[in-house]
C-alpha positions in Angstrom: 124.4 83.3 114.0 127.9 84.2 112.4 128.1 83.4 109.0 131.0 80.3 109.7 127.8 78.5 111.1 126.0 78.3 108.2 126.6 74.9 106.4 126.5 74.4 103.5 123.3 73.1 102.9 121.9 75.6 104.6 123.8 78.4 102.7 122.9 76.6 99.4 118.9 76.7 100.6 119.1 80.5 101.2 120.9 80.8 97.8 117.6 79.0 96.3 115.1 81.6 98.0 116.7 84.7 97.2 116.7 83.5 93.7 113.3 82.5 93.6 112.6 86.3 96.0 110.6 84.6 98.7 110.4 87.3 101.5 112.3 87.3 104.7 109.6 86.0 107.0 108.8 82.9 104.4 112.6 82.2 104.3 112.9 82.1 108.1 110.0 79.9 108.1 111.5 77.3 105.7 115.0 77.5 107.9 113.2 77.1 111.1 111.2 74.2 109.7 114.4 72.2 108.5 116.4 72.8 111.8 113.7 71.3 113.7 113.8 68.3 111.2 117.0 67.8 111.6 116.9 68.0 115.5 114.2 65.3 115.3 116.7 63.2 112.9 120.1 64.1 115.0 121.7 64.4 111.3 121.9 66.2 108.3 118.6 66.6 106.6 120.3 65.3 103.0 120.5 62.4 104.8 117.1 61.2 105.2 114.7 58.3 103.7 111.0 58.7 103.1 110.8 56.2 106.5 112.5 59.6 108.7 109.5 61.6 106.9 107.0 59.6 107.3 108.1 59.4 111.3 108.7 63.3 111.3 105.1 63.7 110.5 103.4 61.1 112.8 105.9 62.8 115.8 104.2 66.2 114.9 100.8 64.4 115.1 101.4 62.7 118.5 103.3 66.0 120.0 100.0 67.8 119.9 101.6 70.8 116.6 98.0 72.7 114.8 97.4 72.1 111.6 98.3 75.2 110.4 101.6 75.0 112.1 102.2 70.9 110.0 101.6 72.5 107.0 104.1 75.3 107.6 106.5 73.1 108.6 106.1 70.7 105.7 105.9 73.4 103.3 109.6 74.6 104.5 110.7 70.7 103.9 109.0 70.4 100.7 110.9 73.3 99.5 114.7 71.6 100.5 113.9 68.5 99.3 112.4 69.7 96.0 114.7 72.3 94.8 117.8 72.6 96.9 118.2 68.5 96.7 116.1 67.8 93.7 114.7 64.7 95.7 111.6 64.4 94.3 111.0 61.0 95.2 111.4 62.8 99.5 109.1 65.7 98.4 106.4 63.6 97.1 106.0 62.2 100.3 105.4 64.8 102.1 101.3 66.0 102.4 99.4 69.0 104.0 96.1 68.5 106.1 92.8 70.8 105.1 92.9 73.5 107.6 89.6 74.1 109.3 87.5 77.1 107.8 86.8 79.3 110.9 84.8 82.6 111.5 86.6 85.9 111.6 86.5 87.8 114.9 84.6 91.2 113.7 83.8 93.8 115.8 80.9 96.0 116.3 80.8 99.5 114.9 79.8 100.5 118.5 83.3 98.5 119.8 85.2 100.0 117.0 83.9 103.5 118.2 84.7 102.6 121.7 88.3 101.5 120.9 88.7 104.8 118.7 87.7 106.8 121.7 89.8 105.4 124.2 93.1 105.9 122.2 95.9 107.1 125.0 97.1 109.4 122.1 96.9 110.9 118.7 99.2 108.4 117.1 97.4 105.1 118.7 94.1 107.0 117.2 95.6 107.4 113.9 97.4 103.6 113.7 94.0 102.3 115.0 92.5 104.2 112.2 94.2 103.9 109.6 93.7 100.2 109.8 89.8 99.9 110.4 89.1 103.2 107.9 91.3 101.7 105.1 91.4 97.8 106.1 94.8 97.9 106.0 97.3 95.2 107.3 99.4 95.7 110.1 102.4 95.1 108.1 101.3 98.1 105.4 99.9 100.5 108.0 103.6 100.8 109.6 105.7 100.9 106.1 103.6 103.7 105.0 105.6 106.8 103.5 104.7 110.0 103.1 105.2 109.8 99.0 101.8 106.8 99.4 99.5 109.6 100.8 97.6 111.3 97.9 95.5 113.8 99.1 94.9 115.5 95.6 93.0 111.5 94.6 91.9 111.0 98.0 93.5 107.7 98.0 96.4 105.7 100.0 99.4 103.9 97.6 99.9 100.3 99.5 103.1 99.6 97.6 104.2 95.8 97.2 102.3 94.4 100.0 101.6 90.7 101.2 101.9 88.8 97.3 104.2 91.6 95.8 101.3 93.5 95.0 100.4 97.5 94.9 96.7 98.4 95.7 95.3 101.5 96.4 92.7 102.4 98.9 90.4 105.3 99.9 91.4 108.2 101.9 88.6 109.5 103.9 88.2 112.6 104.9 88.4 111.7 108.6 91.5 109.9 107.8 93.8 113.1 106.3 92.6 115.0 108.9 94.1 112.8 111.9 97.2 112.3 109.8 98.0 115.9 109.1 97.1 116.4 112.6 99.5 113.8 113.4 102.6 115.4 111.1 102.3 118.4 112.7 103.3 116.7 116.0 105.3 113.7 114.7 109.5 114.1 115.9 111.2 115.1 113.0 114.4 113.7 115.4 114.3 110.2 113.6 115.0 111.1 109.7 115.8 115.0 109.5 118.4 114.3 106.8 115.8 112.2 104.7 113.6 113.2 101.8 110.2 114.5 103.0 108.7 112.1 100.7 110.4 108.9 101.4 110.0 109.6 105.2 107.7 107.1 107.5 105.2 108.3 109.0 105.5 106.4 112.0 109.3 106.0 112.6 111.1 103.6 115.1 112.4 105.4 118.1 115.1 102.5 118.6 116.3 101.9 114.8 116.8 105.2 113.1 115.9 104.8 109.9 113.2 101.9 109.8 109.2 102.2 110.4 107.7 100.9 114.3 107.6 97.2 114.3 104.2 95.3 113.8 104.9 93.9 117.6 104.6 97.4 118.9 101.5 97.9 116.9 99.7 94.8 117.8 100.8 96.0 121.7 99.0 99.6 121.2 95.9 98.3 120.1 95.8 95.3 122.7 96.2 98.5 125.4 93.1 100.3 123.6 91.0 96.7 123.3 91.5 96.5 127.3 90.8 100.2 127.7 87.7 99.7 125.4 86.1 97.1 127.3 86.1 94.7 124.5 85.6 91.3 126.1 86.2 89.7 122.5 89.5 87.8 122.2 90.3 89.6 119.0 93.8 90.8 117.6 94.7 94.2 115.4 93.9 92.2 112.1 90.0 91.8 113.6 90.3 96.0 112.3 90.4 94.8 108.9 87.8 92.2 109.0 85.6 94.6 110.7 86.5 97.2 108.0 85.0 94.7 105.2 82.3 93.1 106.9 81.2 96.7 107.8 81.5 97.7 104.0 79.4 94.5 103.0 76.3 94.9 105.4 75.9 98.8 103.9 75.8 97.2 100.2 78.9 97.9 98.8 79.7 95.7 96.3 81.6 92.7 97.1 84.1 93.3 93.8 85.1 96.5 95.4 85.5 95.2 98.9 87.9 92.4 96.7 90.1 95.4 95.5 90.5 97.3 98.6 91.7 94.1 100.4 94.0 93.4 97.8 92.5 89.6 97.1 93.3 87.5 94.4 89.9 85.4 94.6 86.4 86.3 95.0 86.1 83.5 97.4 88.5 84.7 99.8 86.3 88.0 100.1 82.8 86.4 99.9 84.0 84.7 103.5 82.8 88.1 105.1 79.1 87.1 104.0 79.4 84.6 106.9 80.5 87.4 109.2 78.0 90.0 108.3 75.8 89.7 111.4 73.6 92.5 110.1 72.9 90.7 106.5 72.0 87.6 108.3 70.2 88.6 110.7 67.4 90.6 108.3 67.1 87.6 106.3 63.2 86.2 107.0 63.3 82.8 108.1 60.5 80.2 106.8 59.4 79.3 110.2 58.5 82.8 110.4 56.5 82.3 107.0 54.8 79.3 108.1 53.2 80.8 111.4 51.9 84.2 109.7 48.3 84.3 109.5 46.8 84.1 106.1 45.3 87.4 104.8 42.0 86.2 102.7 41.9 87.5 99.2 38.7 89.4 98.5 36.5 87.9 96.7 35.1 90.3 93.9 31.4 90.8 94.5 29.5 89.0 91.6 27.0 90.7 90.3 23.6 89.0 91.3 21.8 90.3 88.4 22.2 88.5 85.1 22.6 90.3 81.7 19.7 89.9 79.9 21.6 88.7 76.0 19.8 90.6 73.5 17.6 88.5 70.5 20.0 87.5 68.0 
């Protein structure tokens, strides 16, 4: 879209995010959300009464749209009417529905070993790898540079991932192996006039200049999930979840697991407890309590023979 398009509202609400530095996915999100309000209205959203919202959200209801998918959408409206209009009175009647807690996908190690195996090449192997042997994101395992590899520290630099945040994580042995492996064979075509140390390691081959995409990724490891055998409907982020849920049934400690991940809360790490199929499964149940047999103490033999008490 040509920048004459833009309206003014709509330039005005892009203003607002860059100010407040939401990221480019977010502010797609919130334009995407106000378009299709507006296509539901057939006007301007400045234009509407807490009546159109309170139909907008009963049409999303009857047309079948997630939860999770509402509450994305009302967030982006939440944000125009709030700060771009200052209608308060608008944003107040907008609400979000509780999202239903479900169970990660996790693999087992045997299905991550399988899907490691199968790789068609070194760089699937070392994608695949990097984001089951460090938990990473798909998002950080593409931007990586060569500068976030320290191999004196054994660790990896995520820098300014999901939250604005910079975490490091481990770097196995295993894992500097394949990726040293990896820059001896990597085409240097891509970024030959760029510093070695702000080169990606896994460059685009269609946009010189900028990492693979996160699509392209998620496609590679579908490829190796089919080739695998995995029957499980799981996606490239069920690496990460197997990475922590792995880490939790061999004791690690749950505060560490919080820091490689990068999360805020405890909470949002201790959801891997429900996941850990190996922790639940060796708890004892008290059925299986109940239906033991008893194992009599033994009595201590008494001695028949009483002790004769001296004469005072």
């Amino acid at each position: 879209m040509t920048t004459e398009a833009i309206t003014p509202l709509r330039q005005r609400m892009i203003e607002d995010m860059i100010a407040r530095k939401l990221c480019a996915g977010t502010q797609r999100g919130h334009i995407l959300s106000c378009k299709r309000f507006a296509a539901f209205l057939k006007r301007s959203p400045d234009t509407a009464t807490s009546e159109d919202i309170r139909r907008f959200q009963l049409y999303l209801a009857d047309t079948g749209t997630s939860i999770c998918n509402r509450n994305r959408i009302m967030t982006g409206l939440r944000f125009l009417f709030r700060v771009t209009l200052r209608r308060l009175d608008l944003a107040a009647e907008i609400y979000h529905l509780h999202e239903p807690q479900k169970i990660a996908q996790v693999m087992s190690p045997d299905e991550t070993r399988r899907l490691l195996a199968v790789a068609s090449n070194l760089k699937v192997r070392v994608l695949l790898s990097l984001a089951y042997g460090c938990g990473l994101r798909a998002g950080e395992v593409v931007r990586l540079k060569v500068k976030h590899i320290d191999s004196a520290q054994k660790i990896i630099c995520i820098e300014q991932s999901k939250g604005r945040k910079d975490r490091n994580v481990m770097l196995s042995p295993e894992t500097l192996d394949l990726l040293r492996q990896w820059w001896k064979v990597r085409p240097w075509r891509y970024d030959a006039g760029a510093p070695v140390q702000e080169r990606w390691l896994f460059p685009s081959r269609k946009t010189p200049g900028r990492p693979m995409t996160t699509r392209h990724l998620s496609r590679l490891f579908h490829e190796a999930s089919d080739a695998a055998g995995i029957k499980k409907s799981v996606t490239l982020h069920a690496l990460r979840h197997s990475f922590a849920t792995h880490l939790l049934e061999r004791g690690t400690d749950i505060r560490i697991i919080q820091a490689l991940l990068g999360h805020n809360k405890l909470d949002t790490t201790a959801r891997y407890t429900r996941v850990a199929t190996g922790m639940i499964a060796a708890v004892e149940s008290p059925l299986d309590r109940l239906v033991r047999p008893k194992h009599k103490r033994r009595r201590k033999a008494q001695n028949s023979r009483k002790e004769v008490q001296p004469p005072v």
